[in-house]
C-alpha positions as CSV (number, residue, x, y, z in Angstrom):
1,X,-106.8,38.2,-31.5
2,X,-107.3,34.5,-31.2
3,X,-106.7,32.7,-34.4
4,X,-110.4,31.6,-34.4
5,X,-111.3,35.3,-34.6
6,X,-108.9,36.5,-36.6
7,X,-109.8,34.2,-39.5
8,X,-113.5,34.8,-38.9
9,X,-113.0,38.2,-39.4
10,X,-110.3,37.4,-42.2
11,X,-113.6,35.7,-44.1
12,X,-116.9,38.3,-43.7
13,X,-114.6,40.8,-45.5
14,X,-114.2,38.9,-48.2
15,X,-117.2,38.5,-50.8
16,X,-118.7,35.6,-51.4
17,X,-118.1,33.9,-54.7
18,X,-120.6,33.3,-57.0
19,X,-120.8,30.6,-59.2
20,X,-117.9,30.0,-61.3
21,X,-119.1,29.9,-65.0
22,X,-120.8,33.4,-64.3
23,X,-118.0,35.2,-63.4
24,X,-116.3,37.8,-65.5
25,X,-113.9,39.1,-62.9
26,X,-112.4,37.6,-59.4
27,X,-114.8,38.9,-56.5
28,X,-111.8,40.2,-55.1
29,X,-108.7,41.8,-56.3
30,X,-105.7,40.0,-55.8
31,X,-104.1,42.6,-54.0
32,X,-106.8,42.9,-51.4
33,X,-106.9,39.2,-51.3
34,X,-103.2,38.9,-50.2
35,X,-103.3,41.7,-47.9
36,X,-106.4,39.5,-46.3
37,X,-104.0,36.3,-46.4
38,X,-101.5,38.6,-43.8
39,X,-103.2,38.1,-41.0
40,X,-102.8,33.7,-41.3
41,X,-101.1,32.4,-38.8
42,X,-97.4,32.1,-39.6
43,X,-97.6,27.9,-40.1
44,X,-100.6,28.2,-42.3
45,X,-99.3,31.1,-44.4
46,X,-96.8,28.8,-45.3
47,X,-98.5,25.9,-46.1
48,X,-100.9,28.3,-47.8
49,X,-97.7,28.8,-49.6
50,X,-96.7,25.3,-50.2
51,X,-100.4,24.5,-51.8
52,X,-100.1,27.4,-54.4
53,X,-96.5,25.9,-55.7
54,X,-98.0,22.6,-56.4
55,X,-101.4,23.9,-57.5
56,X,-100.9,27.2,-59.1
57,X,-100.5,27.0,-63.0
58,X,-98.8,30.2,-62.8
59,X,-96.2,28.6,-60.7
60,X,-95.5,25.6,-62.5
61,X,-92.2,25.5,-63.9
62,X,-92.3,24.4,-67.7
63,X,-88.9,22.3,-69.6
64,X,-88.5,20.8,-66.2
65,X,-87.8,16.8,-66.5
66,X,-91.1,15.1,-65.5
67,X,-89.3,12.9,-62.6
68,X,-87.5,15.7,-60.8
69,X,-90.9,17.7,-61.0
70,X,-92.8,14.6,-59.2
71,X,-90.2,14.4,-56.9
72,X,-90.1,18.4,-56.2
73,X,-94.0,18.3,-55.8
74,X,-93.7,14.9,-53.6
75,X,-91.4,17.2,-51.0
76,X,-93.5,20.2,-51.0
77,X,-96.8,18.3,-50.3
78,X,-95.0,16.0,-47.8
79,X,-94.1,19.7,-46.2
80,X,-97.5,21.2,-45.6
81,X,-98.3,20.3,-41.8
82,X,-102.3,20.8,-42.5
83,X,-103.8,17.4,-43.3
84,X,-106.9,19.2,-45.6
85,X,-105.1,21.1,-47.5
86,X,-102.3,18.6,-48.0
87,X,-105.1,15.9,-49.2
88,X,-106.8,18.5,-51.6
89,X,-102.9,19.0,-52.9
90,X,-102.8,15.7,-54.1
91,X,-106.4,14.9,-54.8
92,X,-105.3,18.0,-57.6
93,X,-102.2,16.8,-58.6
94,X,-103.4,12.7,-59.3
95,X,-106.5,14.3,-61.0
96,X,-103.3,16.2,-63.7
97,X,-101.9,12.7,-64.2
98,X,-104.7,11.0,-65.4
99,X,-105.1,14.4,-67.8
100,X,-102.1,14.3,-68.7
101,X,-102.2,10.4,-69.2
102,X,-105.5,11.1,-71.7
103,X,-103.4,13.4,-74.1
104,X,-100.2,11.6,-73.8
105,X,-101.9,8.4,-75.1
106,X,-103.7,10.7,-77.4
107,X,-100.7,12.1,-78.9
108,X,-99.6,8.1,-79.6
109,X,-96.5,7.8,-77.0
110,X,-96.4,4.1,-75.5
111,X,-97.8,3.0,-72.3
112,X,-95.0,4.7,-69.4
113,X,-93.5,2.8,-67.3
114,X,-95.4,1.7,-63.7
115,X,-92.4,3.4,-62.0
116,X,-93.7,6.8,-60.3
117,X,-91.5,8.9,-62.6
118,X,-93.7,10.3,-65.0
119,X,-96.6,10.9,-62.7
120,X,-97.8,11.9,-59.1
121,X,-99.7,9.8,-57.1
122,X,-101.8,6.2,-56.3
123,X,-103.0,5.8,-59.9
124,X,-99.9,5.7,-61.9
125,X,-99.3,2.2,-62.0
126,X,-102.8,1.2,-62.7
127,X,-102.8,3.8,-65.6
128,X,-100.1,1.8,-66.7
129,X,-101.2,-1.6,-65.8
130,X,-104.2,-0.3,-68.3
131,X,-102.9,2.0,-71.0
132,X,-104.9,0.4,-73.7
133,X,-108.3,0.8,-71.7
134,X,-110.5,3.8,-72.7
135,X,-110.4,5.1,-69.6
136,X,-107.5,3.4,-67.8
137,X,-110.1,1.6,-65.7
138,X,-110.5,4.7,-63.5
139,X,-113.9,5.8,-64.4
140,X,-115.2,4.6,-61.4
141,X,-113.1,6.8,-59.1
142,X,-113.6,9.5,-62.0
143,X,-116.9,9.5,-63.4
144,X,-115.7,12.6,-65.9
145,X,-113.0,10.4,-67.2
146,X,-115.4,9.3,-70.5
147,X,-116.8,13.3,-71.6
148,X,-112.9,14.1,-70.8
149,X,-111.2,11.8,-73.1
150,X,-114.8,13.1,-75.7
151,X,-113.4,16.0,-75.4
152,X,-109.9,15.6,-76.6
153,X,-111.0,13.4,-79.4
154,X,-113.5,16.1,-80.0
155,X,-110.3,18.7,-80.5
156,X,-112.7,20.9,-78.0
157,X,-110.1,22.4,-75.4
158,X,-112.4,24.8,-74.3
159,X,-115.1,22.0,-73.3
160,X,-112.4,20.3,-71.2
161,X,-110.8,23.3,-69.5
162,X,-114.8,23.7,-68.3
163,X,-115.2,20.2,-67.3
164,X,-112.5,20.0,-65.4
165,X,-112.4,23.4,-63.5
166,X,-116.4,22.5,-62.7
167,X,-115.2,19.1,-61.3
168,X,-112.3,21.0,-59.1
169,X,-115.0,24.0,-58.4
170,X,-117.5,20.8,-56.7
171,X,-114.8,18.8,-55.4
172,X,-113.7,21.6,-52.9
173,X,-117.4,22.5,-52.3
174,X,-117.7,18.6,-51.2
175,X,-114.6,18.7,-49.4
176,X,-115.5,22.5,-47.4
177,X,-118.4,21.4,-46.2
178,X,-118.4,21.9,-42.2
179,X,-115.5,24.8,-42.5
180,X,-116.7,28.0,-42.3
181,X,-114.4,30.4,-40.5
182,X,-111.4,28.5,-39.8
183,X,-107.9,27.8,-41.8
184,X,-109.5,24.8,-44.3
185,X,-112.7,27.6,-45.2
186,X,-109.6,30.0,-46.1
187,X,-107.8,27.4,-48.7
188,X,-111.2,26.7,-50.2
189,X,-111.6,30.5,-51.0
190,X,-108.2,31.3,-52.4
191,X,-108.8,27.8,-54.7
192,X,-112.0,28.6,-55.7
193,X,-110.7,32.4,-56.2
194,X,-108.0,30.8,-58.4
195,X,-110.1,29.0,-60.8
196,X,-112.1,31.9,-61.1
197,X,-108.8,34.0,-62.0
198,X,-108.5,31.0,-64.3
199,X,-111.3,30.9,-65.9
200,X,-111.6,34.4,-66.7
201,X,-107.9,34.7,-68.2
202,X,-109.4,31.4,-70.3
203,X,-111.9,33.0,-71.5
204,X,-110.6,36.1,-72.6
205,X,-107.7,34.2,-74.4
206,X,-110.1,32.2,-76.4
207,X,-111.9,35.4,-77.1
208,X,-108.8,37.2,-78.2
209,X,-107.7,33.9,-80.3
210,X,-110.9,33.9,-82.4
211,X,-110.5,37.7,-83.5
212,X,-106.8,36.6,-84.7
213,X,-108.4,33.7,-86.3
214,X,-111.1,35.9,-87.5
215,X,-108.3,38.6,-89.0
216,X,-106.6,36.1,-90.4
217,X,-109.4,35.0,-92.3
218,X,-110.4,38.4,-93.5
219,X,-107.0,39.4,-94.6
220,X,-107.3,36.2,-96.5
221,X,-110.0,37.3,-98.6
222,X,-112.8,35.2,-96.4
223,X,-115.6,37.3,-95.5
224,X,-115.6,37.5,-91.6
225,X,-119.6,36.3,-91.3
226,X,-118.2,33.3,-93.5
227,X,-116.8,31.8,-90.4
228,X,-117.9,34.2,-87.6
């Protein structure tokens, strides 16, 4: 079967996802989902592959020193032969820096060095350049950068993790336009599967925080419909 074909057919049997703050469960299973992602042709599986080490929180190594993880994430994405999916890649990861810029300054460290250590992409110098700007003079290139840094002031993680899942959820929407039934409409599915998974794990995490929390309370001696 000609590749064209093959990932035509590899997309009508999926379902169509529906919009993202709606969902309570994946449209697919994961298991079905990878036995779908077989039939890619060997290069793409692989930089298929590449895309979910960089992007996938689940994959993300944690402890790991901040410049060996740039420079581990600068390989992988220099790896992946497809031009889209290797410009989504990093269109994620410089969106993480400037997050994690926001609750680094947040937290009071100092302005980082300009040096590309501590961050991945074209904006880490002028985040430097700019640490005592509100928004690191980015908010042109990210109009969310303002309710973001609301957010974290705001203690509200759960408004952020929305905000910025919505602004992935349209980016690739923007970005898939035109790509239907070829390789590009495949990485825009399993990414948008993803932040469903994610969102849906979110969710029921912050549900089963607040029952702790609620409890908690209780076995305090608060009533629960005191802070319910």
């Amino acid at each position: 079967m000609a590749p064209q074909d093959r990932y035509l057919t590899l997309l009508a049997s999926l379902p169509a996802h529906g919009p993202l703050f709606g969902a309570k469960q994946t449209p697919v299973s994961r298991l079905r989902l990878n036995q779908r992602l077989d039939w890619l042709e060997p290069e793409d599986a692989e930089d298929l592959a590449r895309f979910a080490a960089v992007v996938d929180w689940q994959r993300q190594r944690f402890g790991v020193d901040d410049e060996d993880a740039v420079r581990e994430a600068e390989g992988t994405i220099a790896e992946i032969g497809n031009h889209f999916t290797r410009a989504h890649a990093t269109w994620r990861l410089e969106l993480r820096t400037v997050l994690a810029a926001l609750r680094r300054r947040r937290a009071g460290q100092p302005a980082p060095s300009a040096r590309r250590g501590w961050g991945f992409g074209r904006w880490v110098p002028t985040i430097a350049r700019n640490w005592g700007e509100p928004h690191f003079r980015l908010e042109r290139v990210y109009p969310w950068l303002p309710e973001a840094k609301q957010y974290l002031d705001d203690d509200d993680p759960l408004g952020l993790e929305r905000l910025v899942l919505g602004t992935v959820w349209t980016q690739l929407g923007r970005v898939g336009e035109g790509h239907e039934f070829d390789f590009e409409a495949v990485v825009v599915y399993v990414a948008r599967w993803d932040l469903v998974a994610r969102w849906t794990r979110y969710d029921a995490d912050a549900a089963l925080v607040r029952f702790d929390d609620l409890l908690e309370s209780a076995l305090m001696g608060v009533e629960l419909g005191d802070v319910a």
